[in-house]
Wavefront OBJ file of the C-alpha trace (Angstrom):
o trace
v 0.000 0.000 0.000
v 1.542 3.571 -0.989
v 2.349 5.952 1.599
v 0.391 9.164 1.761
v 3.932 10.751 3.567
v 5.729 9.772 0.603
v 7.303 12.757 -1.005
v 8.095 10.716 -4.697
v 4.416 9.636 -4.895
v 2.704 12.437 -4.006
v 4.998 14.382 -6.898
v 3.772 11.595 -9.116
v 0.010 12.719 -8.457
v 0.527 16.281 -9.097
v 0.280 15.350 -12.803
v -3.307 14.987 -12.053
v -3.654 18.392 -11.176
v -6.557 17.191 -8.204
v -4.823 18.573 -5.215
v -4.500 21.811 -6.314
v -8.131 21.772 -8.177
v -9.181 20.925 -4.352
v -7.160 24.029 -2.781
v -8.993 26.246 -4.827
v -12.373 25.082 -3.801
v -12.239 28.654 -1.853
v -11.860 30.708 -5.095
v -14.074 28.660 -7.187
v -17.226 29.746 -4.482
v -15.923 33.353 -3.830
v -15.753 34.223 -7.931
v -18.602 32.168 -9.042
v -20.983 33.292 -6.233
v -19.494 37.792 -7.320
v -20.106 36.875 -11.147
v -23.732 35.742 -10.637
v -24.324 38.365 -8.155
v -23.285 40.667 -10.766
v -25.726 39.465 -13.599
v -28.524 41.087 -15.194
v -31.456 38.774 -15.014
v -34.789 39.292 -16.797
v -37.631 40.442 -14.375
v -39.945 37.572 -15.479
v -37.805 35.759 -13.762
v -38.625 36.778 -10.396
v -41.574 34.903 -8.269
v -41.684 31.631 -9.831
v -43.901 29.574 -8.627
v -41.311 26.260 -8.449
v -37.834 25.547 -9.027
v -36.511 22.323 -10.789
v -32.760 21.624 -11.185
v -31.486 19.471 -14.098
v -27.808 17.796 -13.575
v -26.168 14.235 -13.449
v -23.475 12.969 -11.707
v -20.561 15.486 -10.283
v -22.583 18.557 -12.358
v -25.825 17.614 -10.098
v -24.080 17.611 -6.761
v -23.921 21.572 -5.944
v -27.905 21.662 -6.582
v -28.364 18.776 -3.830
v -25.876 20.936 -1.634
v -27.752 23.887 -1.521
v -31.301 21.726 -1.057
v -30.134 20.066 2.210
v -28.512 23.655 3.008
v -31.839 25.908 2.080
v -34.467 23.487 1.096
v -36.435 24.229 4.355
v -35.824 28.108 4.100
v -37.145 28.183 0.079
v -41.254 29.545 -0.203
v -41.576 27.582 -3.211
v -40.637 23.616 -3.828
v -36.985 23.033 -5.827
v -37.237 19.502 -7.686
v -33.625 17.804 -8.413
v -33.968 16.232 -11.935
v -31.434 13.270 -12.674
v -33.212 12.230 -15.630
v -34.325 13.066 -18.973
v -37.619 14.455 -18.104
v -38.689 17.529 -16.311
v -41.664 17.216 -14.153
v -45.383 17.384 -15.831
v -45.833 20.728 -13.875
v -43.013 22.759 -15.713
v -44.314 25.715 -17.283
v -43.868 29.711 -18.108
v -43.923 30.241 -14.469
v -41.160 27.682 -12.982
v -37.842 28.139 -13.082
v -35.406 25.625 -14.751
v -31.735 25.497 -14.018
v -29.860 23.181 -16.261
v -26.740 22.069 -14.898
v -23.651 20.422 -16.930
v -20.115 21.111 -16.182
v -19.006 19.899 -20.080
v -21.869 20.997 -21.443
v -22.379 17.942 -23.520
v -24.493 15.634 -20.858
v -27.504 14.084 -22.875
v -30.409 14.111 -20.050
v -29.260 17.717 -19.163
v -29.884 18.810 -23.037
v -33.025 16.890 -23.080
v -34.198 18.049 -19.968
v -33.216 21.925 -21.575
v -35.036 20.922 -24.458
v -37.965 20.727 -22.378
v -37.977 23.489 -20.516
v -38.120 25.666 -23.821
v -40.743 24.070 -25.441
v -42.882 24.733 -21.732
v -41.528 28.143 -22.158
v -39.792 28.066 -18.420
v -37.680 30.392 -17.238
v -34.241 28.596 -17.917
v -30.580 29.760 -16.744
v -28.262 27.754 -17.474
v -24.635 26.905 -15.877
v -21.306 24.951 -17.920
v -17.998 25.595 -18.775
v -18.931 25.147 -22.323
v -20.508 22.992 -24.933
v -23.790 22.622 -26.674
v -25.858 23.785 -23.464
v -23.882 27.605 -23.619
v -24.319 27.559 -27.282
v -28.368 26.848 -26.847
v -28.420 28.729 -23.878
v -26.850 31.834 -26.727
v -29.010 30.917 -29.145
v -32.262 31.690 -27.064
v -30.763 34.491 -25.146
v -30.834 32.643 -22.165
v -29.291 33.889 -19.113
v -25.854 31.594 -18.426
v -22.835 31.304 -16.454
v -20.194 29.869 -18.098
v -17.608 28.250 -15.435
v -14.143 29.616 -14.923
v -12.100 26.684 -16.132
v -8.780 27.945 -14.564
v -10.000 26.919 -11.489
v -10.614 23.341 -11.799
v -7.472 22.314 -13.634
v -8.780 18.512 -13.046
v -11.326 19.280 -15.056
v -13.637 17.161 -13.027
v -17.448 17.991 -11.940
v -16.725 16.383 -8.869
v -13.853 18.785 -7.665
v -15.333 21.918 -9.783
v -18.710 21.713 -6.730
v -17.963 25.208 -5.191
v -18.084 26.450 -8.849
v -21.548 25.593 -9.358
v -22.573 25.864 -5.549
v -21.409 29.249 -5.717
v -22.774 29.724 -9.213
v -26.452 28.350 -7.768
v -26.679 30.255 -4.547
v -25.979 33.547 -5.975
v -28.606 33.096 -8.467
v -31.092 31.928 -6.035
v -30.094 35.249 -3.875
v -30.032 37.676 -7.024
v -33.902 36.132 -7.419
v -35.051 37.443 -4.140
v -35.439 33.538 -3.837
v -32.711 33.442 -0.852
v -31.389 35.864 1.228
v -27.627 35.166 1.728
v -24.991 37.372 3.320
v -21.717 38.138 1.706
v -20.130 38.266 4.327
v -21.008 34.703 5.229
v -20.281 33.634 1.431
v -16.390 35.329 2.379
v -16.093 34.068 5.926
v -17.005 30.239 4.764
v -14.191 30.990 1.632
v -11.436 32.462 4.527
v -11.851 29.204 6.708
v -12.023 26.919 3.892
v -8.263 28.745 2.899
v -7.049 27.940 6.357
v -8.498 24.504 6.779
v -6.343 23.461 3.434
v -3.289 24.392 5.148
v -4.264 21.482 7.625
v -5.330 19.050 4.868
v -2.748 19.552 2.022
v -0.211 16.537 0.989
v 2.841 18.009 2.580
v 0.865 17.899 6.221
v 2.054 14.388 7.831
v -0.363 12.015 8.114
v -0.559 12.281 11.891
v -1.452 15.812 11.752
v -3.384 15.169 8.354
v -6.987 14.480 9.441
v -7.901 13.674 5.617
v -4.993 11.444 5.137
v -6.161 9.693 8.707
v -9.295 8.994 7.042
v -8.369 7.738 4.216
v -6.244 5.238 6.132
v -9.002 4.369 8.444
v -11.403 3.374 4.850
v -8.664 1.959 2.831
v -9.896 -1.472 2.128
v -13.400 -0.949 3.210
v -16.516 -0.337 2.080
v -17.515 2.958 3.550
v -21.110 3.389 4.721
v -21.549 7.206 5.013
v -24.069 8.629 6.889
v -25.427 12.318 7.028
v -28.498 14.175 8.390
v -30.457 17.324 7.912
v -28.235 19.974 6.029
v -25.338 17.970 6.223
v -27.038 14.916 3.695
v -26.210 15.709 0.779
v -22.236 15.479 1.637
v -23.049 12.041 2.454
v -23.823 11.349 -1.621
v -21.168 13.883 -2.420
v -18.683 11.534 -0.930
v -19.588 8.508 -2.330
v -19.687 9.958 -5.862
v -16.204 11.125 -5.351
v -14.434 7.677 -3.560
v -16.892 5.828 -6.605
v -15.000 8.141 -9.735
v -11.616 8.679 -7.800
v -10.728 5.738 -5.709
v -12.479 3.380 -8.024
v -14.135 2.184 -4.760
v -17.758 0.910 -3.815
v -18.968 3.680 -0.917
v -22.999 3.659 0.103
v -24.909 7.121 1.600
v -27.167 6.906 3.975
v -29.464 9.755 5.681
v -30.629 9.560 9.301
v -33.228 9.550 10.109
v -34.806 7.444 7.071
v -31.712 4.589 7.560
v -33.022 3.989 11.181
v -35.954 2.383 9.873
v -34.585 0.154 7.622
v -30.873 -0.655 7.481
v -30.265 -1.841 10.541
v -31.509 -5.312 9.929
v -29.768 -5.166 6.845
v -26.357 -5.576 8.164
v -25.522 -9.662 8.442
v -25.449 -10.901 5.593
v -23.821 -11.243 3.153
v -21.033 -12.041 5.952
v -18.147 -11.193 3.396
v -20.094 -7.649 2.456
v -20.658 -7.129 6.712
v -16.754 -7.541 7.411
v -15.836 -5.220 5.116
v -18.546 -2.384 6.411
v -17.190 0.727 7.892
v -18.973 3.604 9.248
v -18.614 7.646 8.674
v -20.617 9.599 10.735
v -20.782 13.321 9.574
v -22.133 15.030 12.689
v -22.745 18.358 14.101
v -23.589 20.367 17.318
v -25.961 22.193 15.272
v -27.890 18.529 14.633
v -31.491 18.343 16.572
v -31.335 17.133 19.845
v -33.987 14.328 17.986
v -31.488 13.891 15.023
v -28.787 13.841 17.997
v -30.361 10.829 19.391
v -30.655 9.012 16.164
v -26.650 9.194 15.892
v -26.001 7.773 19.785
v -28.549 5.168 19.211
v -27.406 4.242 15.725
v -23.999 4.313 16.847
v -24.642 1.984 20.033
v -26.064 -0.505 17.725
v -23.087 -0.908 15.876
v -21.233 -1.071 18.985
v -23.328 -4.299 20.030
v -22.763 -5.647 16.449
v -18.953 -4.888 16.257
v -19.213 -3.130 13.215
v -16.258 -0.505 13.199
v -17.458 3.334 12.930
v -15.837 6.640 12.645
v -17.205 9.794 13.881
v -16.892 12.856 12.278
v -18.204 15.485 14.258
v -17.901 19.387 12.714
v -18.735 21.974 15.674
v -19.618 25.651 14.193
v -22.152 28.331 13.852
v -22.624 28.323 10.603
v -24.583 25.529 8.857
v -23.060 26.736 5.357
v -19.625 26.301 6.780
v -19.613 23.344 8.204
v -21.385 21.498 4.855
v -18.122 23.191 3.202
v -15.546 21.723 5.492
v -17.404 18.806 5.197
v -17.303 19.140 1.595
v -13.386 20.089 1.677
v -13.031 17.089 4.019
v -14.561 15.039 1.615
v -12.433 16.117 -1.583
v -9.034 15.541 0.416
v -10.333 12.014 1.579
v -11.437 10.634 -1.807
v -7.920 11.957 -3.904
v -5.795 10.680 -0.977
v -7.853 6.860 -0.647
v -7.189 6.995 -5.061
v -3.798 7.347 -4.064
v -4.287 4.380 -1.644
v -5.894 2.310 -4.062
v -3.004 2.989 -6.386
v -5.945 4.811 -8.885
v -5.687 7.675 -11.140
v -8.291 9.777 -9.756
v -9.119 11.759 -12.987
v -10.041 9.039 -15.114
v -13.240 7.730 -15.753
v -12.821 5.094 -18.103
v -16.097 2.605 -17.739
v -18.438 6.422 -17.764
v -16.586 7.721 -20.766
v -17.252 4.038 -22.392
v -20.843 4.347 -21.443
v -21.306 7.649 -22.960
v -19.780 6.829 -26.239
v -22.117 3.629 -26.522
v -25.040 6.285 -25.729
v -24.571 8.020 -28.822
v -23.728 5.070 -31.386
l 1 2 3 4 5 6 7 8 9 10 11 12 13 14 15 16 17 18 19 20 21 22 23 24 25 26 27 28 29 30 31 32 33 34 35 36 37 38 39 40 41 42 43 44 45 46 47 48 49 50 51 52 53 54 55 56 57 58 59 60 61 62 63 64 65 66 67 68 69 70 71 72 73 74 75 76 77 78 79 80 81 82 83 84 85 86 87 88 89 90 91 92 93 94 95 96 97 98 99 100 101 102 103 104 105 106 107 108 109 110 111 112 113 114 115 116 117 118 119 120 121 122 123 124 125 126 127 128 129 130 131 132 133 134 135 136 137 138 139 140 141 142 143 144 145 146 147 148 149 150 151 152 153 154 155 156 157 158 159 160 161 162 163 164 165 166 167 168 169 170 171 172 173 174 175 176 177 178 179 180 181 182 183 184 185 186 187 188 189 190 191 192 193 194 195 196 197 198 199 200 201 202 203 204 205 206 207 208 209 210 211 212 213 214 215 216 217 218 219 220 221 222 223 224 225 226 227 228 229 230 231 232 233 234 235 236 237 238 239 240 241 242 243 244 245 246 247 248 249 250 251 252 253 254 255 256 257 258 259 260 261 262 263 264 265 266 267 268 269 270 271 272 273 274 275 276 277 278 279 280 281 282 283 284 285 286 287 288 289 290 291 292 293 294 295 296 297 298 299 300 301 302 303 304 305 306 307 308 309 310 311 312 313 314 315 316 317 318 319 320 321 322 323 324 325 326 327 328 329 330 331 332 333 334 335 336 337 338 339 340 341 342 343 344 345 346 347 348 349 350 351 352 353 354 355 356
């Protein structure tokens, strides 16, 4: 197993350009969130009535970000779309964000597709491709993605892009009200959390690299709550596309009603089971409970759990150090794994069979 203290292999991922992709996560939110602060939007597009967000994979995870960050505080419902179809209820009066980092996803185009024949109020957010040059040909209002920061070129380590991108929309809409000064504060401690979490930091000072370590091997059962949920998918879909490694989410309290009796069998599946807890003092004290009992249960069943608890007083913040953890963990367990954690060889395959 490679060393994550190892100066010769960690200059032999640089190549990959993910590490310092994941150091800018700070500058991708901070520039992203100014630029669509800044835009012009039409006035029709004030007061819709509903809000649906269209984006797969990595390009969908900043829209289920801000719904387990604002989804209670929203008037009006916002529908995640990971498929080719927008809802029956789309029309001239619901807003339609179409997400795709390359541009080129086929359910995102469809789904855009869509949402201009029901005449919806579509913005649109890439780094390029077909959906900017639609998006230009209907005079629809886009942001087109800073590439420079996201040398990876990944969706999966380009989030605070979009995140950024998504919330400043939904604040420039009178949708959310959002402070910049919490948008700035978040970006500062994200800066000074990196220099805790960045390859040259030992491994025994590396809480990332510890991590990693800790799941290297296993098959990591991630578990989330409230606003902190949608990191739980977030990390899976980055360990899955970097690490090359199987990872399941989970969301308390929904698990607490089912997955507990699901964790016997298979015996060679249960051995390999270990927990991440991503908890907070800003939890319920009923959400709270979930995690102690939960977490006593496994005890009792000598299944091995971590538990990640991020204190603060800022829900936004602590979804992005949990987000920042989350990016660190998954390129450090691809170097584990001995995986590039760029390429995505079996979903490039599947995407050129979708078009033959």
């Amino acid at each position: 197993m490679p060393t994550l203290d190892n100066k010769k292999i960690i200059k032999q991922y640089q190549k990959f350009q993910v590490a310092r992709t994941i150091s800018l996560l700070p500058k991708q939110i901070v520039e992203s969130w100014a630029d669509v602060l800044s835009l012009k939007l039409p006035k029709s597009y004030r007061r819709p009535q509903n809000i649906v967000v269209s984006g797969m994979g990595g390009s969908g995870l900043a829209a289920e970000l801000l719904r387990s960050l604002y989804g209670r505080t929203l008037k009006i419902p916002l529908i995640l779309v990971h498929n080719y179809h927008l809802p029956k209820f789309v029309n001239n009066k619901s807003l339609v964000v179409i997400s795709s980092y390359s541009g080129q996803t086929e359910e995102s185009l469809d789904c855009l597709n869509e949402a201009l024949a029901y005449k919806a109020k579509v913005f649109c957010l890439a780094s390029g491709g077909q959906l900017i040059i639609t998006a230009k040909k209907h005079r629809l209002p886009y942001y087109l993605i800073n590439k420079k920061f996201n040398p990876a070129n990944q969706p999966r380590y380009g989030i605070g892009s979009q995140f950024g991108a998504m919330l400043a929309l939904f604040d420039n809409l009178k949708l959310l009200k959002i402070s910049d000064r919490e948008i700035k504060q978040s970006a500062e401690y994200l800066s000074i959390l990196n220099q805790t979490l960045k390859p040259d930091i030992n491994s025994n000072e590396n809480f990332a690299k510890k991590l990693a370590r800790e799941l290297n091997g296993q098959l990591p059962i991630l578990i989330a709550a409230d606003f902190l949920s949608a990191n739980s998918h977030i990390l899976a879909n980055q360990i899955n596309e970097s690490a090359k490694n199987l990872a399941q989410p989970y969301a308390i309290p929904e698990l607490s009603h089912h997955l507990l009796e699901g964790l016997k069998l298979p015996t060679a599946v249960a051995v390999k089971m270990k927990f991440l807890f991503f908890n907070s003092n800003l939890y319920s004290a009923k959400i709270s409970r979930h995690f102690t009992i939960v977490q006593k249960i496994l005890k009792k069943q000598k299944i091995k759990f971590i538990d990640y608890s991020i204190i603060g007083d800022s829900r936004l913040s602590i979804a992005l150090e949990a987000l920042l953890l989350s990016s660190w963990l998954s390129y450090y367990l691809a170097i584990l794994n001995g995986q590039n954690p760029t390429a995505v060889p079996l979903v490039d395959y599947f995407k050129k069979e979708l078009v033959k």
